[in-house]
C-alpha positions as CSV (number, residue, x, y, z in Angstrom):
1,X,6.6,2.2,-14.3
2,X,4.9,0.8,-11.5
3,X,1.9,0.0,-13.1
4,X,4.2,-1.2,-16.5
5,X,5.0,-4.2,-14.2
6,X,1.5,-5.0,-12.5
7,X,0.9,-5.7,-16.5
8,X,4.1,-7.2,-17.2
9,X,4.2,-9.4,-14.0
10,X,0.6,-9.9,-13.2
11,X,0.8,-9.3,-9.6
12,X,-1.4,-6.5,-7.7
13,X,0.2,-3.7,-6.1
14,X,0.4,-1.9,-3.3
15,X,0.6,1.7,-2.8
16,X,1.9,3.1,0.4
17,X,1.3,6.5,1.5
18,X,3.7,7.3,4.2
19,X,5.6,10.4,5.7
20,X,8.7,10.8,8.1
21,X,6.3,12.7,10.3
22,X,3.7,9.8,10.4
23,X,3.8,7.4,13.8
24,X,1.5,5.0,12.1
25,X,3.4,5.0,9.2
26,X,6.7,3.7,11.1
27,X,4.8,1.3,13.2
28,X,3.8,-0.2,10.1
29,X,7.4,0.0,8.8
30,X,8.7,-1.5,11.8
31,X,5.4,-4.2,13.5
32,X,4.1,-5.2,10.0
33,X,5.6,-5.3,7.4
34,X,9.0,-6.9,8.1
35,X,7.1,-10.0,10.0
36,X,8.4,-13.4,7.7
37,X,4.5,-14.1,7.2
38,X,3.9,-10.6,5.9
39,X,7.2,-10.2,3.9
40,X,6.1,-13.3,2.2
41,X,2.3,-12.3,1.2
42,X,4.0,-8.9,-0.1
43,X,6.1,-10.4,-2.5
44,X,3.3,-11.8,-4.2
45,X,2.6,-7.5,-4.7
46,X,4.4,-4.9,-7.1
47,X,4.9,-2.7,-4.1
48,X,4.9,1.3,-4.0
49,X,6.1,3.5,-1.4
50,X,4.9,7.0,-2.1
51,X,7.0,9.7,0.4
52,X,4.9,12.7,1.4
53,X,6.8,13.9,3.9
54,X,6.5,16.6,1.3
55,X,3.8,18.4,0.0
56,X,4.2,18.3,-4.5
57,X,1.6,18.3,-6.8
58,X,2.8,14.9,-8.1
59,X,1.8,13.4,-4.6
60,X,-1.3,15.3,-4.4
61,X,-2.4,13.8,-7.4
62,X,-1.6,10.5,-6.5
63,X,-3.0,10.6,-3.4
64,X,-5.8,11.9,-5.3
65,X,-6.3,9.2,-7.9
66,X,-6.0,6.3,-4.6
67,X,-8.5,7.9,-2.5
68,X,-5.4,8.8,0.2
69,X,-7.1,11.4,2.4
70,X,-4.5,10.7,5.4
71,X,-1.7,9.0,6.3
72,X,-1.0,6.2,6.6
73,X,-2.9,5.2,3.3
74,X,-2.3,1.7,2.0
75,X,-4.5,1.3,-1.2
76,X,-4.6,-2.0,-3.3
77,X,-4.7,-2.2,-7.2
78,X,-5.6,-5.6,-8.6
79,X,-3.6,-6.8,-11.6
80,X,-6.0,-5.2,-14.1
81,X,-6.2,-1.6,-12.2
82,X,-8.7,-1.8,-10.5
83,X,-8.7,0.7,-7.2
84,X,-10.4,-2.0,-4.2
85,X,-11.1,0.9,-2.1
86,X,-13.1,-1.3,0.6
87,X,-9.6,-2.7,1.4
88,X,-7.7,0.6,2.3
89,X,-6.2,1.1,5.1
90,X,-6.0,3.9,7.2
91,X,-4.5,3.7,10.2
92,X,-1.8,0.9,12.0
93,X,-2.6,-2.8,11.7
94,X,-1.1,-5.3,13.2
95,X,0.6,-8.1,11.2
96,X,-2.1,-11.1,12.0
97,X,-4.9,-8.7,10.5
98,X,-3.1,-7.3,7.8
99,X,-2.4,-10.5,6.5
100,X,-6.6,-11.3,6.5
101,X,-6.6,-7.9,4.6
102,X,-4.2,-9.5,2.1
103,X,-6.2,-12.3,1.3
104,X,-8.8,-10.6,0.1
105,X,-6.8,-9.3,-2.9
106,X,-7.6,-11.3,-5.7
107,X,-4.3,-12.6,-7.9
């Protein structure tokens, strides 16, 4: 569905990997994401949050297909499909950072 409305809508998307277990994955819930300039960039994204808090093949395969080896993973698909894995990230970033990582998506 997800990728239905990247075509539709002609937005990139982003796909985050995240798990109740995962610190990094909360600070980025809670220090980046919600910050007005951030919010604002990500509406400009189809955004998915994939929950593998439990293990299922579906995840596996999806973390599979967006190179998520760890988590946090926070992968970016331009509007056409294309996988930009040089922008993953990895770990916790703060919000001034994450939105130069942004950027760099094309639209």
């Amino acid at each position: 569905a997800a990728i239905a409305l990247v075509k539709e809508t002609g937005k990139p998307m982003m796909i985050d990997f995240t798990a109740a277990w995962c610190a990094a994955c909360k600070e980025l819930d809670n220090k980046t994401f919600p910050v007005p300039e951030v919010s604002a960039e990500l509406a400009k994204f189809v955004l998915v949050k994939i929950d593998c808090t439990e293990e299922s093949p579906e995840n596996a395969a999806l973390q599979k297909k967006y190179g998520s080896k760890s988590l946090p993973t926070v992968a970016f698909v331009t509007k056409d499909g294309t996988l930009l894995s040089d922008l993953t990230l990895y770990t916790f970033e703060e919000p001034a950072e994450f939105l130069k990582r942004l950027a760099k998506v094309p639209r």
